[in-house]
C-alpha positions as CSV (number, residue, x, y, z in Angstrom):
1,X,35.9,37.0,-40.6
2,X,39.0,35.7,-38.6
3,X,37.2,36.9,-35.3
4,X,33.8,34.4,-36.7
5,X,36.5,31.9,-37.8
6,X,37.7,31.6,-34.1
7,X,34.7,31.9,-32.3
8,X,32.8,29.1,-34.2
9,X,35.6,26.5,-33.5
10,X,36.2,27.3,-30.0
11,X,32.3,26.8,-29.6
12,X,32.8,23.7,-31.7
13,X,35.2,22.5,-29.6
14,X,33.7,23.9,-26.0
15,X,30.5,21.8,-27.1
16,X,32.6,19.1,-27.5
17,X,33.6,19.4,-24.1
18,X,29.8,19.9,-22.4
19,X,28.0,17.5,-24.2
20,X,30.4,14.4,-24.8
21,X,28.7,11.6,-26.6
22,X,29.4,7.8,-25.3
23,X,32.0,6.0,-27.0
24,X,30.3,2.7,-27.5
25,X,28.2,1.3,-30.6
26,X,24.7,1.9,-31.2
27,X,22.8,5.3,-31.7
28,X,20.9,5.0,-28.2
29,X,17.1,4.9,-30.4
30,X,14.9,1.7,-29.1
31,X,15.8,-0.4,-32.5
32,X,19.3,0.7,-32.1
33,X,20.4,1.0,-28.7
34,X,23.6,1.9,-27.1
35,X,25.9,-1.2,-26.4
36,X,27.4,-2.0,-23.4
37,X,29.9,-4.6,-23.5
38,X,32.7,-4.0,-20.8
39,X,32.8,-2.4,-17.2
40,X,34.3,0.9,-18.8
41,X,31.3,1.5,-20.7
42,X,29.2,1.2,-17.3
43,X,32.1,3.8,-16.0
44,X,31.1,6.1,-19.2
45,X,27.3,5.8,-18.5
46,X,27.7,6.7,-15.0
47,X,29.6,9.8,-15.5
48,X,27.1,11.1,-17.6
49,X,24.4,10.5,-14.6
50,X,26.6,11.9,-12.2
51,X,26.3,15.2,-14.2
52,X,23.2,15.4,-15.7
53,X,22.4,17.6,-12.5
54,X,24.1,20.5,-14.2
55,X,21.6,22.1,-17.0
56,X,23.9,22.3,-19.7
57,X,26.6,19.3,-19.3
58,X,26.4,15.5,-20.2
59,X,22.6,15.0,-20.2
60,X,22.8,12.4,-23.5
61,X,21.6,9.5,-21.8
62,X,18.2,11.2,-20.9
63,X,16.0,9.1,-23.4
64,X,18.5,7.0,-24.8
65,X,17.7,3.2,-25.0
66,X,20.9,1.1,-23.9
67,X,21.4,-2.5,-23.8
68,X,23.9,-5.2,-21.9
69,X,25.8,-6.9,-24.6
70,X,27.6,-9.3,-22.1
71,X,28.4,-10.4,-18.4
72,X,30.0,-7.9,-16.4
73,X,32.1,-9.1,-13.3
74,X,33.3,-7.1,-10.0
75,X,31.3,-3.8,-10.5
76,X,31.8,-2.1,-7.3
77,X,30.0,1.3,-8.0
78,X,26.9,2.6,-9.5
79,X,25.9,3.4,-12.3
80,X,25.8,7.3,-10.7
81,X,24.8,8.2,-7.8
82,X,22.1,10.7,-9.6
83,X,19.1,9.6,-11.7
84,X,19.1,7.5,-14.2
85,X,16.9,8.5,-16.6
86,X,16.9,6.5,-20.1
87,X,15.7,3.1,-20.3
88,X,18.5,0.2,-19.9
89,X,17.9,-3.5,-21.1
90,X,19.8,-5.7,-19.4
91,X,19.1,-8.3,-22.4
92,X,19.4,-11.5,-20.2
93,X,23.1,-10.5,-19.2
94,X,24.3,-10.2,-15.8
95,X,26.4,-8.3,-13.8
96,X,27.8,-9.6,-10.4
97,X,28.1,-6.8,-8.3
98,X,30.7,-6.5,-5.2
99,X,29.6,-3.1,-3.7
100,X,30.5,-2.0,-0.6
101,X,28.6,1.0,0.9
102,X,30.0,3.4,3.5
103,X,27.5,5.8,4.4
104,X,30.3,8.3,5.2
105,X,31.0,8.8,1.8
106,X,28.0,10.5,-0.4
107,X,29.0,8.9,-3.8
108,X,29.8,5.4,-2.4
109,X,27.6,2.6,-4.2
110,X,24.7,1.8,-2.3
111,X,22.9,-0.2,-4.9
112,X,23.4,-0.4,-8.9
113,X,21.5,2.2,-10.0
114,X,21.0,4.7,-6.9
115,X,17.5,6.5,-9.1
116,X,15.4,5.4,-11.7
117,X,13.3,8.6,-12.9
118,X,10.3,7.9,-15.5
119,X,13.0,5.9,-17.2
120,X,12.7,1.7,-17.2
121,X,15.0,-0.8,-16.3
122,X,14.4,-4.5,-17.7
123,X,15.4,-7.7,-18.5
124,X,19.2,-7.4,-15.8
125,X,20.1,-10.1,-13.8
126,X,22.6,-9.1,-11.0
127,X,24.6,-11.7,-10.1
128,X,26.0,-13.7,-7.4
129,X,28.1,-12.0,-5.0
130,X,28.2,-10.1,-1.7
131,X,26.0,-6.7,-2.2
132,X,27.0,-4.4,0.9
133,X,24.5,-1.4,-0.4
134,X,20.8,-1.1,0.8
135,X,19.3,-3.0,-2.5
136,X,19.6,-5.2,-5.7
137,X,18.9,-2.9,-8.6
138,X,17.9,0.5,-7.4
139,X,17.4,2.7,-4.5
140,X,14.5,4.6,-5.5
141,X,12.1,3.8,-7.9
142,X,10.3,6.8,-9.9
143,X,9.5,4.3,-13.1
144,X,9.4,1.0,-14.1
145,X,11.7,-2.1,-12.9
146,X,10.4,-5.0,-14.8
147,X,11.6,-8.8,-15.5
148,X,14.9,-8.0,-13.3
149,X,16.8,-11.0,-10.9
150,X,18.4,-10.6,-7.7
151,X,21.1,-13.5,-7.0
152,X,23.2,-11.7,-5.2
153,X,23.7,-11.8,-1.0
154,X,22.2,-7.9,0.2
155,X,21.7,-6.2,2.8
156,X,18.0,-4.6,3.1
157,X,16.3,-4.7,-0.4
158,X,16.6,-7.7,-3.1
159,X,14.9,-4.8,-6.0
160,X,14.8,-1.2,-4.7
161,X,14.4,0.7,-1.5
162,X,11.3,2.9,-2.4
163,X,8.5,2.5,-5.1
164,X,7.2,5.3,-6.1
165,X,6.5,3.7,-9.9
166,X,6.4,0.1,-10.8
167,X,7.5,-2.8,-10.2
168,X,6.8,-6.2,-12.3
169,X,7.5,-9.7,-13.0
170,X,10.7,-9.7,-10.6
171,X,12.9,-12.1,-8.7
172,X,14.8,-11.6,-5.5
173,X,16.3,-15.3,-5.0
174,X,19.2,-13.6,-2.7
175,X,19.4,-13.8,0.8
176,X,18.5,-10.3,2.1
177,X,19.4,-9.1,5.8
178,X,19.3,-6.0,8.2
179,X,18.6,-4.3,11.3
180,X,15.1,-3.6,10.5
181,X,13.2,-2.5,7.5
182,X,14.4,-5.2,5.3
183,X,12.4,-6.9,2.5
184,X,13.0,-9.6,-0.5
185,X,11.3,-6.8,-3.3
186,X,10.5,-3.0,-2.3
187,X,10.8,-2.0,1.4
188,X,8.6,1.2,1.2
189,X,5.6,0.8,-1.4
190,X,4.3,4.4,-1.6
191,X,1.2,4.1,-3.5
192,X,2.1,2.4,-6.5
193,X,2.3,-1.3,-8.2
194,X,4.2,-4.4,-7.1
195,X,2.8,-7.2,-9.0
196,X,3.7,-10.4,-10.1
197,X,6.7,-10.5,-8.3
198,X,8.3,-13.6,-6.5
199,X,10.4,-13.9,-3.6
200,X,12.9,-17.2,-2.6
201,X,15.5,-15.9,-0.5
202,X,15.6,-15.4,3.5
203,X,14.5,-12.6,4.8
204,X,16.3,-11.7,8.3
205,X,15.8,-8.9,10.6
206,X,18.5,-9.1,13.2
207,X,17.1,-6.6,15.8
208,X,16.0,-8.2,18.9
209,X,14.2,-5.0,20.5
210,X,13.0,-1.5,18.9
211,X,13.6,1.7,20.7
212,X,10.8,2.4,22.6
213,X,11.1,6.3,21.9
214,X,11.6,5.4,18.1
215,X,8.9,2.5,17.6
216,X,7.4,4.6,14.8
217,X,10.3,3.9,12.5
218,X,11.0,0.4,13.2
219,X,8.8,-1.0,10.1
220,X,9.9,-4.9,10.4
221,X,10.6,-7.4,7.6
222,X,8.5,-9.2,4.8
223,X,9.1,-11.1,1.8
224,X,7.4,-8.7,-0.7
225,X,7.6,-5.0,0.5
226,X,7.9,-3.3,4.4
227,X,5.4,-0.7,4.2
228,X,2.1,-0.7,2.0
229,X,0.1,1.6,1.0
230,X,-0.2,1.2,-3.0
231,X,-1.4,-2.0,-4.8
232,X,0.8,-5.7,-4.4
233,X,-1.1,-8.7,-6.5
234,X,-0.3,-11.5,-7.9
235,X,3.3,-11.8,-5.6
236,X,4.3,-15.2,-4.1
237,X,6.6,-15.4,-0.9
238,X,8.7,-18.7,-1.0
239,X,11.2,-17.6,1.3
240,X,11.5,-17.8,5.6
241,X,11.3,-14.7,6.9
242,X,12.5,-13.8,10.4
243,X,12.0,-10.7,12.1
244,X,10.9,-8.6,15.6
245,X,7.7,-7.3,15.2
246,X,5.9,-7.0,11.7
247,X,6.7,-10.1,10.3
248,X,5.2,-11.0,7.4
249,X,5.4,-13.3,3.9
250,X,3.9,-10.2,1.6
251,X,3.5,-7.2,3.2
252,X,4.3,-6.2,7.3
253,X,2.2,-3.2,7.6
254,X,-0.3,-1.0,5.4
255,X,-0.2,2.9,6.0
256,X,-2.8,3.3,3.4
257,X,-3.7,6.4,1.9
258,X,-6.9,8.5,3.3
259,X,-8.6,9.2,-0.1
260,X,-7.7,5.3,-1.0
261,X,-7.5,2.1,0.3
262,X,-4.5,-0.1,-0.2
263,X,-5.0,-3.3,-2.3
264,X,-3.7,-6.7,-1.8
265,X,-4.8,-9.3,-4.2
266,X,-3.9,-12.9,-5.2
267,X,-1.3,-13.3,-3.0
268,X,0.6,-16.4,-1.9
269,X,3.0,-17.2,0.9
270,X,3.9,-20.7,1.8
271,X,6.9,-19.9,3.7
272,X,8.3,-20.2,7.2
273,X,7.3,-16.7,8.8
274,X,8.6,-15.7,12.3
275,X,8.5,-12.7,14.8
276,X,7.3,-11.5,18.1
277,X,4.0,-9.2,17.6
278,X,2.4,-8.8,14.4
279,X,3.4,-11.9,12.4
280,X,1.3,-13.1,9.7
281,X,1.4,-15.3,6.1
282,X,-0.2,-12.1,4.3
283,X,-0.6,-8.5,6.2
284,X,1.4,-8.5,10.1
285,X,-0.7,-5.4,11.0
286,X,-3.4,-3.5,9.5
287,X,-3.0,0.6,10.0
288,X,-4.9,2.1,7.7
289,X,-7.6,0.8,5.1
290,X,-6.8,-2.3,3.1
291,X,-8.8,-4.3,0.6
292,X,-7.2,-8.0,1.2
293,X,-8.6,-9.9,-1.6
294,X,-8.3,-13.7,-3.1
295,X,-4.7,-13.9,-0.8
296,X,-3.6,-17.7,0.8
297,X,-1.8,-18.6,3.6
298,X,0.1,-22.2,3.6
299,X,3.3,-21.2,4.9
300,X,4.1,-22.2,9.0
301,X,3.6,-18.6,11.5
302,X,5.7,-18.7,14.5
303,X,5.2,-16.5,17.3
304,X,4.0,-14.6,20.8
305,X,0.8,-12.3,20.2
306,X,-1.3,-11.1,17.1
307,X,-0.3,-13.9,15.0
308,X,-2.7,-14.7,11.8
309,X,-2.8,-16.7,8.8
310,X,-4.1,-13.6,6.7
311,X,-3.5,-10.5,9.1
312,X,-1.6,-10.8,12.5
313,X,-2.9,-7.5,14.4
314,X,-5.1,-4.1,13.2
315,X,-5.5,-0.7,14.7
């Protein structure tokens, strides 16, 4: 019995140890979500990311509803540099981010969440500051981003790097620079949903020439999203955009998909677009198969050869 006695509690207390629970309020259901009120809590939610690689260790936020309870200031990491995979309101509530990426270092910050996996993320507003990461809100997308504000000065991506879910009723008013491959809501749309999303800041490219050998992966800058080959309607480009090649308000080139075309539909772009090649209010060049549809040009388009209201070049 003294043998049971012993083995119980140190299981007790080992399980104690592999599956911490989160010290804030709230029971993490969707009518009673976890709380997040300070910085530390955002340290405490990250850990549990960062680990939830491991099978048996910290996985309580998968499913758990959270919500931001206040304004964060000066959050320099991520919330973990794995996937996030609950779903986190942001409840109005900002957070002013001051991350600084260094691609040397694998669990540096490059955006506030660096994976959203069939989880959501709604209602967060990240603040004004200086973002040195690669985008607003997320790296890549595997869910749903929707009613979510970029203010803050980034480089690359106002909302995330890839879509590979959705992305919905969201705001990039910062201004958003790079190299190349820089765009004010998704860079790289792979064949899902960007819709009813609206972009304000500038858009800058700063490259003056692509490698020759490497023109494949030069991809350009647009207001909406880089490369297209999923569905982008009802999206309005307010802000200038200035790039090389494949310049565009909403979308700079389509890849498209061979068993489906890609869509754009009721699209508007009314600001200043301009580039070299490829520059255009809508599409800068058309790949693959695209359905343009009910899409306006009344923005100015600057620039040398295959320059369009609608499309600027095609295969």
């Amino acid at each position: 019995m003294i043998k049971i006695f012993i083995f119980c509690q140190l299981f007790i207390f080992s399980s104690v140890l592999l599956f911490p629970q989160p010290s804030f309020p709230g029971e993490g259901t969707k009518d009673t979500p976890y709380e997040i009120w300070t910085k530390a809590h955002l340290i405490e939610l990250s850990d549990s990311v960062n680990n939830s690689g491991h099978p048996i260790y910290s996985n309580w936020h998968f499913g758990k509803h959270f919500r931001l309870m206040a304004d964060i200031d000066s959050v320099i990491h991520s919330v973990g540099w794995a996937a996030f995979r609950g779903y986190f309101d942001g409840n109005r509530e900002k957070i002013n981010v001051a991350i600084n990426y260094d691609p040397s270092n694998p669990y540096s910050a490059a955006a506030l969440f660096a994976a959203l996996d069939n989880g959501i993320i709604s209602n967060l507003i990240v603040d004004i500051g200086t973002n040195d990461g690669i985008a607003g809100i997320c790296i890549s997308n595997c869910g749903t981003i929707t009613n979510c504000i970029n203010n803050a000065t980034i480089g690359y991506h106002g909302i995330a790097y890839y879509n590979y879910g959705t992305i919905t009723h969201c705001l990039n008013n910062g201004s958003v620079s790079g190299v190349d491959f820089v765009a004010g809501i998704a860079a790289d749309n792979q064949g899902e949903y960007i819709t009813h999303c609206i972009n304000t800041g500038k858009i800058t490219a700063s490259i003056t020439e692509p490698n020759v050998l490497d023109w494949w992966n030069y991809q350009g800058a647009s207001g909406i999203s880089v490369n297209h080959r999923g569905d982008i309607s009802n999206c309005i480009n307010l802000g200038n955009v200035v790039g090389y090649d494949y310049v565009s308000g909403i979308t700079s080139r389509s890849v498209g998909w061979f068993t489906k075309n890609a869509k754009i539909t009721n699209c508007i772009n009314s600001g200043y677009i301009k580039g070299r090649q490829y520059v255009s209010g809508i599409l800068g060049f058309l790949h693959e198969a695209v359905d343009i549809t009910n899409c306006i040009n009344v923005g100015a388009i600057e620039g040398e050869e295959d320059v369009g209201n609608i499309v600027g070049g095609e295969k």
